[in-house]
C-alpha positions as CSV (number, residue, x, y, z in Angstrom):
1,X,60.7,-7.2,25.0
2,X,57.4,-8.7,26.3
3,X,55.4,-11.7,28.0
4,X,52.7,-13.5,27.0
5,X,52.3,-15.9,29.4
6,X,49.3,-14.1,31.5
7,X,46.3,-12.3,30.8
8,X,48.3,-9.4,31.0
9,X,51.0,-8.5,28.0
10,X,54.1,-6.1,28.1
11,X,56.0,-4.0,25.6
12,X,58.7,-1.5,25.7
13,X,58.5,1.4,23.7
14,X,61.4,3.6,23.2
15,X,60.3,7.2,23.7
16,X,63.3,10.0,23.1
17,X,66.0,8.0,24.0
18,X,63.9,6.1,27.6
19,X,62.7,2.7,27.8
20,X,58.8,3.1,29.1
21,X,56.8,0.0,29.7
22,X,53.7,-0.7,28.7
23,X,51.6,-3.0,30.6
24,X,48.0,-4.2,29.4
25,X,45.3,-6.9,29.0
26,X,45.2,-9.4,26.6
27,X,41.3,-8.3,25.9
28,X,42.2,-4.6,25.5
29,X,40.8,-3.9,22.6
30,X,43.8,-2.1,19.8
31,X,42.2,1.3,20.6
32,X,42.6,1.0,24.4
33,X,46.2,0.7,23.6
34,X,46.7,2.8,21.6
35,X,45.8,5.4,23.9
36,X,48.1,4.1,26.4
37,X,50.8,4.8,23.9
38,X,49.5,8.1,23.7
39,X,49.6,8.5,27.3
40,X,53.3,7.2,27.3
41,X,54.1,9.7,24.8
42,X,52.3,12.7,26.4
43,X,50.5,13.3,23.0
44,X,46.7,13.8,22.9
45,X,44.7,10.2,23.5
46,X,43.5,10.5,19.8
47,X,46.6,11.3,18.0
48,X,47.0,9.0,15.1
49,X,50.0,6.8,15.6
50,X,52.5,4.6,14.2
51,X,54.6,1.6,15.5
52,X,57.4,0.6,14.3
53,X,59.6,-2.1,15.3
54,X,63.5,-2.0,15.6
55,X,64.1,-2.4,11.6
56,X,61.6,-0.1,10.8
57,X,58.8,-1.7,9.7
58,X,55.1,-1.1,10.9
59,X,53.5,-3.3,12.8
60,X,49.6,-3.8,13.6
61,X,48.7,-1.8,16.6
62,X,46.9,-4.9,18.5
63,X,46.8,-7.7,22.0
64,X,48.8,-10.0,19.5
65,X,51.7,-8.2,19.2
66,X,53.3,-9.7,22.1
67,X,53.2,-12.9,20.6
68,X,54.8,-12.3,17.1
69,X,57.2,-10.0,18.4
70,X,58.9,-11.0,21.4
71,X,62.1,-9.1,22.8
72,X,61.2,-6.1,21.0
73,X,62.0,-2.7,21.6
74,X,59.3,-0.2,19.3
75,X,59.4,3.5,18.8
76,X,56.0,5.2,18.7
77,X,55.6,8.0,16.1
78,X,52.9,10.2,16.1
79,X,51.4,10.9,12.3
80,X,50.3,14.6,12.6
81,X,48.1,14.9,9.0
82,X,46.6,18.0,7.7
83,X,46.2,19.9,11.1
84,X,49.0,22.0,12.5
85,X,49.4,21.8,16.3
86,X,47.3,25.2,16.7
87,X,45.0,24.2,14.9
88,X,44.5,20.5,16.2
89,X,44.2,22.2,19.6
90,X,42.0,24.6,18.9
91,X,39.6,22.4,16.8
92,X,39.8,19.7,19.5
93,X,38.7,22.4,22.1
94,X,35.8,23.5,20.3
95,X,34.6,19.6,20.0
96,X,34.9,19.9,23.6
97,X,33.2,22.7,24.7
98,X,30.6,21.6,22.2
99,X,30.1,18.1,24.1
100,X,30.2,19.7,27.5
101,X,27.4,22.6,26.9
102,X,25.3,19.5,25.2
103,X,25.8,17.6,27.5
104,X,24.6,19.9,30.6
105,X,21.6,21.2,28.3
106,X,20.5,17.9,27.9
107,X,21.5,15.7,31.2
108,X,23.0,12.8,28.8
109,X,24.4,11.1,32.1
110,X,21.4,11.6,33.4
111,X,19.3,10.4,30.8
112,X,21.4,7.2,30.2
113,X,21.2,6.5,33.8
114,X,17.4,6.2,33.7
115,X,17.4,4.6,30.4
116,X,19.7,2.1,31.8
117,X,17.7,1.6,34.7
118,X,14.2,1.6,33.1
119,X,15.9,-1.1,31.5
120,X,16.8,-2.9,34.1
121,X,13.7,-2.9,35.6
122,X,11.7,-3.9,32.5
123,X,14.3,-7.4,32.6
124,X,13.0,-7.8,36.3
125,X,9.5,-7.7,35.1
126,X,9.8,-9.7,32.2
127,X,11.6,-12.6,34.2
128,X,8.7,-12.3,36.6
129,X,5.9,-13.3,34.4
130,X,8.0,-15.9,32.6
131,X,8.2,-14.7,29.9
132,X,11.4,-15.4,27.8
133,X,11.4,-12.4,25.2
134,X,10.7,-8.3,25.7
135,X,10.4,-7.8,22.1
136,X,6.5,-8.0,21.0
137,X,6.3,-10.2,17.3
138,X,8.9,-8.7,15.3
139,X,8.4,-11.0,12.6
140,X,7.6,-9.8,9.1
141,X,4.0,-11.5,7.9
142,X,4.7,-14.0,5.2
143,X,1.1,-13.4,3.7
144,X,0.7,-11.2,0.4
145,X,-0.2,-7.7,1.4
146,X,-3.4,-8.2,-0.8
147,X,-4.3,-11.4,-1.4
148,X,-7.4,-12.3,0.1
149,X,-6.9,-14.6,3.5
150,X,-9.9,-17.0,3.7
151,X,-9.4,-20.0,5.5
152,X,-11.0,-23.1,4.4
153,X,-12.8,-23.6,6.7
154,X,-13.3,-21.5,10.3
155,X,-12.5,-23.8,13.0
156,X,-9.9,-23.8,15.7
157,X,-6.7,-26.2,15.2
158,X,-6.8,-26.9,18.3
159,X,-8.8,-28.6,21.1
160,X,-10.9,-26.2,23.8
161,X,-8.8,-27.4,26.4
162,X,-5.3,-26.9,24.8
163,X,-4.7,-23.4,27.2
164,X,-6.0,-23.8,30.9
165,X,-8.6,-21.5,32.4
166,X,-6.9,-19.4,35.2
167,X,-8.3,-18.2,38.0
168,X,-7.9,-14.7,39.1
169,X,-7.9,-13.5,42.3
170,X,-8.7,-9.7,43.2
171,X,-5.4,-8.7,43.2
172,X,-5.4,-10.5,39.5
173,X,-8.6,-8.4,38.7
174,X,-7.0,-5.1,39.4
175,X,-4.0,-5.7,37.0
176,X,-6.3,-6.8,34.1
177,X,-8.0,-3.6,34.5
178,X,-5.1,-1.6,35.1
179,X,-3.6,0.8,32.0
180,X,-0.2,-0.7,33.6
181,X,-1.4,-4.4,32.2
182,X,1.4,-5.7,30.4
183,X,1.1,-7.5,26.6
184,X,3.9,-9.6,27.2
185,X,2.4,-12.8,28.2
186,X,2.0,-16.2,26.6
187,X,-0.6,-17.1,24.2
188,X,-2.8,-18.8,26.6
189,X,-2.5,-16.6,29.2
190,X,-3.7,-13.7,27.2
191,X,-6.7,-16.3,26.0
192,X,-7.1,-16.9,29.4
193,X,-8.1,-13.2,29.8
194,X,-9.7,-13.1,27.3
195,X,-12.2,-15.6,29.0
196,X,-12.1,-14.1,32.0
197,X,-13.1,-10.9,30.9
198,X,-16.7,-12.1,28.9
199,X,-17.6,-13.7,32.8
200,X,-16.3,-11.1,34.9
201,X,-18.5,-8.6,32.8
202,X,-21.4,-11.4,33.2
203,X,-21.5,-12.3,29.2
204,X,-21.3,-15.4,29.7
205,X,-24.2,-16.5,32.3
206,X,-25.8,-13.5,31.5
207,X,-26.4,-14.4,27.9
208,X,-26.3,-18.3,28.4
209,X,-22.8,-18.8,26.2
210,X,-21.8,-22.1,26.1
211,X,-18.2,-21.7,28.1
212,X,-16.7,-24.6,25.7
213,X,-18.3,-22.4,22.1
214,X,-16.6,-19.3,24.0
215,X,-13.0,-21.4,24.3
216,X,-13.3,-22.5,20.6
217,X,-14.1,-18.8,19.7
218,X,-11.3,-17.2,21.0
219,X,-8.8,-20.1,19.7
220,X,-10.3,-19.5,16.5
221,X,-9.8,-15.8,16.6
222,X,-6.3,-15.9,17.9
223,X,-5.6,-18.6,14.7
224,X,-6.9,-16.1,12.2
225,X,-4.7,-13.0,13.8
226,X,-1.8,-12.5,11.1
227,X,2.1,-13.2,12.1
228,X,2.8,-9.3,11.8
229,X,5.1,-6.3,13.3
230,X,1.9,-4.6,14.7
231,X,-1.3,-5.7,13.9
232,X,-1.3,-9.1,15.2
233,X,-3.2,-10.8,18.0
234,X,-1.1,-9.3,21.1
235,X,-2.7,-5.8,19.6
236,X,-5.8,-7.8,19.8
237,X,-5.7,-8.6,23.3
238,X,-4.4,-5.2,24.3
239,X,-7.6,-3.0,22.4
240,X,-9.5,-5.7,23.9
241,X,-8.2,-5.3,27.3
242,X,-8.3,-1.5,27.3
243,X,-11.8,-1.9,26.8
244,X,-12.6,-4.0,29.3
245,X,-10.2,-1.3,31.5
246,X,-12.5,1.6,30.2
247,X,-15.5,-0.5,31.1
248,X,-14.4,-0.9,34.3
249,X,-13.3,2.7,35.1
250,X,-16.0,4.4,33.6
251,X,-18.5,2.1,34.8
252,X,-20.5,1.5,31.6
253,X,-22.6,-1.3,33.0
254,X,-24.5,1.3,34.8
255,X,-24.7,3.3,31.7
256,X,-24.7,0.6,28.6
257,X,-27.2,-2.4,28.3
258,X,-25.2,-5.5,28.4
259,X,-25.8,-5.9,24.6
260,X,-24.1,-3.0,24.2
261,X,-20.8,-4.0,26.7
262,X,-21.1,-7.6,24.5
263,X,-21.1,-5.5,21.4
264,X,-17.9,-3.4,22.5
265,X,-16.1,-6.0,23.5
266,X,-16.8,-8.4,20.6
267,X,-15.7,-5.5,18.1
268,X,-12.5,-5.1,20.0
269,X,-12.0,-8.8,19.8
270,X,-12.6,-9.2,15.8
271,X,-11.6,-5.7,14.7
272,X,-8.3,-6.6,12.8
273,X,-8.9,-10.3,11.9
274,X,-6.8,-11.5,9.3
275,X,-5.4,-8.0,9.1
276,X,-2.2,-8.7,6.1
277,X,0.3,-5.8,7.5
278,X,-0.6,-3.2,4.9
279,X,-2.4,-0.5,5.4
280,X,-5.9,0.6,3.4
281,X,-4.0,2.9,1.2
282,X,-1.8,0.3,-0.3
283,X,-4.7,-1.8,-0.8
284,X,-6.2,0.6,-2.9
285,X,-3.3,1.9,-5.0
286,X,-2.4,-1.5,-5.6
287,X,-5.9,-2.5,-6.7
288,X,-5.5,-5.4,-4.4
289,X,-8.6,-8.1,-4.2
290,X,-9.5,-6.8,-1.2
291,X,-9.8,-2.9,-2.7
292,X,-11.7,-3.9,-5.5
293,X,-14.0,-6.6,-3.4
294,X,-15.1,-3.2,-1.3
295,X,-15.1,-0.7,-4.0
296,X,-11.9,1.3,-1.9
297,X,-14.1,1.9,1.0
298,X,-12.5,0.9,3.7
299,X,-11.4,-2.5,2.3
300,X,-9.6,-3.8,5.6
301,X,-11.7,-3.1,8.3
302,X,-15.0,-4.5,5.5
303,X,-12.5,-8.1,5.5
304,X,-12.0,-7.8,9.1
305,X,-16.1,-7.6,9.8
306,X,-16.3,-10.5,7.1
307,X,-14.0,-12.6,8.8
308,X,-15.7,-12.1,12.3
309,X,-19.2,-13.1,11.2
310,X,-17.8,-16.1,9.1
311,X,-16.2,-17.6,12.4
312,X,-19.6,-17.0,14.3
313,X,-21.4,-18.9,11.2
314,X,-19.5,-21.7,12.1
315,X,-22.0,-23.7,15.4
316,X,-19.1,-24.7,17.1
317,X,-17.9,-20.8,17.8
318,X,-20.8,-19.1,17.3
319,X,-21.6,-17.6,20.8
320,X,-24.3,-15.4,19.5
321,X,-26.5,-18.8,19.2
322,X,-28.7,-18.4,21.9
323,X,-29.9,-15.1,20.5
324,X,-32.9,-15.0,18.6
325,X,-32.5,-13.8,14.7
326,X,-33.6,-9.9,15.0
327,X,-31.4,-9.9,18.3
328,X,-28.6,-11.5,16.3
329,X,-29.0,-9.0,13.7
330,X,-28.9,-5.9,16.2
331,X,-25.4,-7.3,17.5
332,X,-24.1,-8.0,13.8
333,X,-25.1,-4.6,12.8
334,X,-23.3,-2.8,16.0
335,X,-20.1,-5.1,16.0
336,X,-19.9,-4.4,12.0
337,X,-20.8,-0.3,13.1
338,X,-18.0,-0.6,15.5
339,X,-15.0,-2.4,13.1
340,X,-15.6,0.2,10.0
341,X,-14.9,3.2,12.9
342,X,-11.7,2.1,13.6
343,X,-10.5,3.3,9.7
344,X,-8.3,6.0,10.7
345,X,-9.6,7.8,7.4
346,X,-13.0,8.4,8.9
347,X,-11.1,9.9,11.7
348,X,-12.2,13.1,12.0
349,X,-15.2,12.9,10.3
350,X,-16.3,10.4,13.4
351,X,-14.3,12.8,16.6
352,X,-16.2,16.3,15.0
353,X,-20.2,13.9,15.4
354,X,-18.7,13.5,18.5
355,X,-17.7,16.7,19.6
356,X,-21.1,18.2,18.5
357,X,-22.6,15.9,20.3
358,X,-21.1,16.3,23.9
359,X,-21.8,19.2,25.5
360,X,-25.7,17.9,25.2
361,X,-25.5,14.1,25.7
362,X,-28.2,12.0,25.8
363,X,-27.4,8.5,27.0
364,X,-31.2,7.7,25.8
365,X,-30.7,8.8,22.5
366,X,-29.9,5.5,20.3
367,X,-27.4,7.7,18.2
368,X,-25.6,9.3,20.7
369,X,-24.5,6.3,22.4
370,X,-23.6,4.5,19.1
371,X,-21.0,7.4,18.2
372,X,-19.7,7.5,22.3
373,X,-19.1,3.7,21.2
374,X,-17.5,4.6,18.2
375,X,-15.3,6.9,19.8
376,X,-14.4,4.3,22.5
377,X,-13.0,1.9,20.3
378,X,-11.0,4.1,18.4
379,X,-9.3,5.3,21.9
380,X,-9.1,1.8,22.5
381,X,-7.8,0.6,19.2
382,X,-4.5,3.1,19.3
383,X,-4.2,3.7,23.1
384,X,-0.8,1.7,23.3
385,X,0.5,5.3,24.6
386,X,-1.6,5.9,27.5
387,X,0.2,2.6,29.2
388,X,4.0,2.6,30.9
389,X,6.6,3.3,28.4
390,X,8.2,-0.4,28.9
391,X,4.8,-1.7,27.9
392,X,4.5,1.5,25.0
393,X,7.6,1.8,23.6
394,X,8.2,-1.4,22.3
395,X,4.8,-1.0,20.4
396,X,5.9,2.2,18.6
397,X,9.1,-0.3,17.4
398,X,6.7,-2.7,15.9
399,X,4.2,-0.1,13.9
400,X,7.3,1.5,12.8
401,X,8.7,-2.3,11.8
402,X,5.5,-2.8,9.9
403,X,5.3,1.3,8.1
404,X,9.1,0.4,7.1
405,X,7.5,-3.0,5.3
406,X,5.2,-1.1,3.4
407,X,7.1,1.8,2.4
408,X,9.6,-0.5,0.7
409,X,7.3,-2.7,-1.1
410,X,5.6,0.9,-2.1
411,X,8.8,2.0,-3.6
412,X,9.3,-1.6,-5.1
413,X,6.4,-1.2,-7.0
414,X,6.5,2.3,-7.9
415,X,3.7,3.4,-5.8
416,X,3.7,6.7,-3.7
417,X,4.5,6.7,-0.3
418,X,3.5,8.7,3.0
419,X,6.5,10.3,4.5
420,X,5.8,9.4,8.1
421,X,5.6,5.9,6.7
422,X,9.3,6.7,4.9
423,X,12.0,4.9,7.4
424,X,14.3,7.5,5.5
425,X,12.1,10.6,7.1
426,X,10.5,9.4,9.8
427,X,12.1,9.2,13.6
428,X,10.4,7.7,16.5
429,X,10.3,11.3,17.8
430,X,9.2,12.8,15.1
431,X,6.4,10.2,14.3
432,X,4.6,10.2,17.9
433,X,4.9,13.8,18.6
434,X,1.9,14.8,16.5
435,X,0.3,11.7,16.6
436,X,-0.3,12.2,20.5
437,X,-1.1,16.2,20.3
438,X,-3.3,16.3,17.5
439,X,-5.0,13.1,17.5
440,X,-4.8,11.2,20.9
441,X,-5.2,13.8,23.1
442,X,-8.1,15.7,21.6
443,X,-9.8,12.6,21.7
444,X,-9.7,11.4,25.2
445,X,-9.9,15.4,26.4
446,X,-13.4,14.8,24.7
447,X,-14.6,11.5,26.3
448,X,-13.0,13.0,29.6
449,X,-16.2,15.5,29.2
450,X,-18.5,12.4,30.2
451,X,-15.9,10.7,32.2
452,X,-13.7,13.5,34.1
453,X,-12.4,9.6,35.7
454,X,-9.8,8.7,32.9
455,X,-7.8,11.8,33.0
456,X,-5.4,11.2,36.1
457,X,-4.9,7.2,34.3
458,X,-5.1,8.0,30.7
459,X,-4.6,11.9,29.6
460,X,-1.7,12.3,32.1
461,X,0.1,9.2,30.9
462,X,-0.1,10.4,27.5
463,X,0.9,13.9,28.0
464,X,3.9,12.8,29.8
465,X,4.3,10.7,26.5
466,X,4.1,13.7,24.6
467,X,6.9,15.5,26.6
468,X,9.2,12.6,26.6
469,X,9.0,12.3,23.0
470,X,9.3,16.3,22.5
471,X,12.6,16.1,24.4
472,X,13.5,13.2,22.6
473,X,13.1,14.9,19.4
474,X,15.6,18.1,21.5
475,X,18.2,16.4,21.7
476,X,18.3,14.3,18.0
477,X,18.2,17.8,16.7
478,X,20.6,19.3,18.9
479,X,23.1,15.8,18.0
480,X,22.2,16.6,14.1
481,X,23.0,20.8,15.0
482,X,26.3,18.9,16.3
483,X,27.3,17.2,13.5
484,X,26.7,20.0,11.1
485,X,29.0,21.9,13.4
486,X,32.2,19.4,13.4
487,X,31.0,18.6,9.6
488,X,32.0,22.6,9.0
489,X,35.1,23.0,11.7
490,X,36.5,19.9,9.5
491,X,35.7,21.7,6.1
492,X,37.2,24.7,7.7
493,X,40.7,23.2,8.7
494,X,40.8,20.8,5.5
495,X,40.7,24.2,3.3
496,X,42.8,25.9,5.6
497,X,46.0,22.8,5.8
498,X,45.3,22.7,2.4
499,X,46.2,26.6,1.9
500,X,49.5,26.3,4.1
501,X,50.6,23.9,1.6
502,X,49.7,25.9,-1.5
């Protein structure tokens, strides 16, 4: 017997010769009530059951059972399988005890609390800077990983005045050089930057930039930034921004001529143009355009340097036009110098010049200071970790998004592929762990040797990183140790139920 003319819907079951009524929600889903029967009977909340209605027949275990079967009185039976009653208990104590020491090893409450409210808090901040998505360009690039991207022509599409100029007060300053600046803004706010940056720094006046070439400029680089996970032109603005932030901190002005701060900041700008979402290795097993146009030597970062300098042959971007041609050539020449360091291949080859170099630096020696630039784009070029993990995070998602591509078009065409670019061996964990101790790290311990300033706002942030991801990577294996655990204990009783019916 049963109504269902509320939100709330009730049954009768007959349970050893009582009536007990059930009461529940029309939403309950059909495992919430099944553990209510479970409850009625006094039988363990995961007991497998069957319902039966007054002829006999099973009936669905679900909200709608009210409605088709009104006036009816249903016996619940309990369908014990394989696992005698001993054996049930004492398997369903072990899962327990099991849950229960993970749980206070690992402070899952805990954790999920914080996660929860991290999460809450990035919302907050995303609905502050009106911004309607937290995600950052998960799209997949619909360019061919190695066709060559020239445009027809390098112009902007659009007008200099299509994003407005904003101002920025000194509050606004502080953010822009903060590590805490988020990527999650519009288009023409991070254009807007952008801008800002090149006068603040004194670029502009400095070097007599027309401010109109300088808008068509950065239009035009943000048009020839790739729709991809990763390497897009958010990533642009954030190297670029990290630079300006390392400027800043450091205070290079006082160390740097300003051809050298125009230099930095123009190779953070242009150093992934028209990047197509796969890596140099791909290129170059594929035998793509681009690998055999740069004879496998760095074939991206060669297209990204040729893509730069084709935009600033074009009068109406070219903000280098007030410089006379050896000048010209001097900045050319450092930008390209700049762009080919950021191939991860030339890695260490570039951190050991470095390191040789530090102990005894010269900031007169012309050498010198080109590999300290080297080495500062590279920190700036993969320093997403050194920011907030709301702002990091997401970022890890996206490279990870954009590995995944490649690895699968690897496979389709039979070429080999890197394990930590396999998204059937790599795990978040697993693929930042040693990516922060044996690469980021080192390298910012090093620069901290000439600037003991970035260690509270940049090696702290990223050791935390490293310690949050370590514990990360505790408790997947611990979940994994868990699951080879039940995976044997239901082995174990399988073979065992099976033997008491031999």
């Amino acid at each position: 017997m049963g109504s269902a003319s509320s939100v709330y819907r009730v049954i009768y079951l007959d349970v050893d010769g009582r009536i007990q009524k059930v009461v529940f929600s029309r939403f309950c889903s059909p495992y919430d009530i099944k553990e209510l029967f479970c409850t009625a009977l006094g039988i363990p909340r995961n007991t497998t059951l069957s319902l039966l209605d007054s002829t006999g027949a099973m009936v669905s275990i679900d909200p709608t059972i009210v409605k088709w079967y009104e006036f009816e009185l249903f016996c619940v039976v309990p369908s014990y399988t394989f696992l005698p009653t001993d054996k049930e208990e004492l398997f369903q104590n072990v899962l327990t005890q099991v849950a229960e020491q993970f749980s206070r090893a690992f402070k899952i409450n805990e954790l999920e609390t914080e996660v929860t409210n991290r999460l809450v808090m990035l919302e907050k901040r995303v609905e502050r800077e009106s911004h309607s998505t937290v995600s950052v360009c998960v799209f997949i690039s619909p360019q061919r990983g190695g066709r060559l991207l020239y445009h027809s022509e390098f112009l902007p599409r659009e007008e200099a005045d299509s994003y407005i100029t904003v101002s920025f007060s000194p509050e606004r300053r502080q953010t822009l050089i903060s590590q805490c600046m988020s990527s999650y803004l519009p288009r023409g706010i991070m254009l807007s930057c952008l801008e800002h940056m090149y006068n603040d720094l004194d670029l502009v006046k400095g070097f007599n930039m027309n401010p109109i070439t300088l808008k068509r400029w950065l239009l035009c680089i943000h048009d020839n930034y790739q729709v991809n996970p990763f390497h897009n032109f958010r990533h642009c603005f954030c190297v670029t921004q990290m630079m300006y932030s390392m400027i800043c901190l450091c205070s290079l002005q006082e160390i740097f001529t300003q051809v050298d701060i125009l230099i930095l900041m123009t190779a953070a700008v242009c150093h992934d143009l028209q990047h197509p979402g796969y890596n140099n290795t791909y290129q170059i097993n594929a035998r793509t355009e681009l690998a055999v146009r740069y004879n496998d030597i760095s074939p991206l970062e060669n297209h990204h340097c040729a893509v730069a300098f084709q935009i600033f042959s074009q009068p109406d971007c070219n903000i280098f036009s007030t410089f006379d041609p050896e000048a010209f050539k001097q900045i050319r020449q450092g930008i390209n110098t700049l762009i080919l360091a950021t191939d991860m291949a030339r890695h260490g080859e570039i951190l050991d010049s470095f390191k040789h170099k530090v102990d005894s630096f010269d900031f007169s020696d012309e050498e010198h200071v080109t590999c300290l630039k080297m080495v500062l784009i590279k920190c700036c070029d993969i320093s997403n970790e050194v920011r907030p993990m709301e702002v990091a995070e997401p970022w890890v998602d996206c490279l990870l998004e954009e590995y995944f591509m490649q690895s699968d078009r690897e496979k389709a065409e039979s070429l080999p592929v890197a394990p930590f670019m396999d998204r059937e061996k790599v795990t978040k964990p697993t693929a930042q762990i040693g990516f922060i101790k044996f690469v980021l790290i080192p390298m910012f311990e090093t620069v901290m040797k000439l600037f003991p300033q970035i260690e509270e706002v940049m090696i702290q942030p990223l050791r935390e990183s490293r310690d949050r991801y370590e514990e990360l990577k505790q408790i997947d294996d611990a979940m994994n140790e868990v699951r080879h655990i039940c995976l044997c204990l239901i082995v174990f009783f399988e073979d065992t139920s099976a033997s008491c019916y031999v």
